[in-house]
C-alpha positions in Angstrom: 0.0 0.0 0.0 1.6 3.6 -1.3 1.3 5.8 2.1 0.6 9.2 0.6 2.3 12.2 2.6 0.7 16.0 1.9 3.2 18.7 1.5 2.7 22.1 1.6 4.1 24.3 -1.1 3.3 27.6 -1.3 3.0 29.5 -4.5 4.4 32.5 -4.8 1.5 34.2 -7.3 -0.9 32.9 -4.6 0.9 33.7 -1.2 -2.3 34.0 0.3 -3.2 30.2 0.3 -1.1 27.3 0.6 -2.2 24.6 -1.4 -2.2 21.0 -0.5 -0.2 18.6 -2.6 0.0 15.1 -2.3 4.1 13.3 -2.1 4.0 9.8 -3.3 7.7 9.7 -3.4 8.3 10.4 -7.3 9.9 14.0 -7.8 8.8 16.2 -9.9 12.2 17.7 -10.6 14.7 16.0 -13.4 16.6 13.8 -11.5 19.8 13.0 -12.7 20.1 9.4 -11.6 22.1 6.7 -13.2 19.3 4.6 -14.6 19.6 3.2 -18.2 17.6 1.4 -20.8 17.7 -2.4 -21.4 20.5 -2.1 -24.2 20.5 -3.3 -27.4 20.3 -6.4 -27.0 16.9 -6.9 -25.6 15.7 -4.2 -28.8 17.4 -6.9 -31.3 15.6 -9.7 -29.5 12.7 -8.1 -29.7 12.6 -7.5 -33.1 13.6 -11.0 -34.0 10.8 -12.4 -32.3 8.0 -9.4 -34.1 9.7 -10.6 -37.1 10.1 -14.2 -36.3 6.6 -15.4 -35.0 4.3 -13.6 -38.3 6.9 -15.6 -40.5 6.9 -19.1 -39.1 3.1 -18.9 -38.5 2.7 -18.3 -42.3 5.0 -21.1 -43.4 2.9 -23.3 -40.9 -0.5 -22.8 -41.5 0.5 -22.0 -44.8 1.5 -25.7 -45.9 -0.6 -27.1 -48.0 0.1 -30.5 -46.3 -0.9 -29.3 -43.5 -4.3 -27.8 -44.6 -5.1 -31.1 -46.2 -4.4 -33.8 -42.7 -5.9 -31.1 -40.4 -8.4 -28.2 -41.7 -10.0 -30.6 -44.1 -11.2 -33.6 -41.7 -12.6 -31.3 -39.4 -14.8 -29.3 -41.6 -16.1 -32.5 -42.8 -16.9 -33.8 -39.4 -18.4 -30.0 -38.2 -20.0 -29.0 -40.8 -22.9 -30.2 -42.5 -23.0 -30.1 -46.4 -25.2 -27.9 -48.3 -27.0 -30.8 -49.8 -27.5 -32.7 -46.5 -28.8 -29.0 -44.7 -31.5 -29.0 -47.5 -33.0 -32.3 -47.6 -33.7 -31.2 -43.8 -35.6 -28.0 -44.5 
């Protein structure tokens, strides 16, 4: 749980009431702290994998091989024929 503390900062157009701000520990002023990115390498492995997983999902689903032992036997077992949904009507 963030514990909010209230500072009071007075503004100097306003002198004549304080307004109430609340501190959650992040300053508002530019630090200028030592932090850095990832690096490179996580933006190279990042774009390997955007690239990578469009590209083998199209050369998968893509085989015709594929299509034929999968897709085909379960349309035929799912889905009833044209003919066969009009002899019922």
């Amino acid at each position: 749980m963030v514990q909010a503390q209230v500072e009071i900062v007075v503004c100097r157009s306003r002198a004549k009431q304080p307004r109430l701000r609340p501190r959650l520990g992040i300053s508002t002023r530019s630090s200028t702290s030592t932090t850095t990115m990832a690096g490179p390498n996580l933006e190279i492995f990042k774009f390997s994998i955007y690239l990578f997983v469009p590209i083998a999902a199209l050369v998968h689903f893509g085989d015709p091989d594929w299509y034929r032992n999968t897709v085909i036997p379960v349309r035929a077992s799912e889905f009833i024929l044209l003919e066969q949904r009009s002899e019922r009507f």
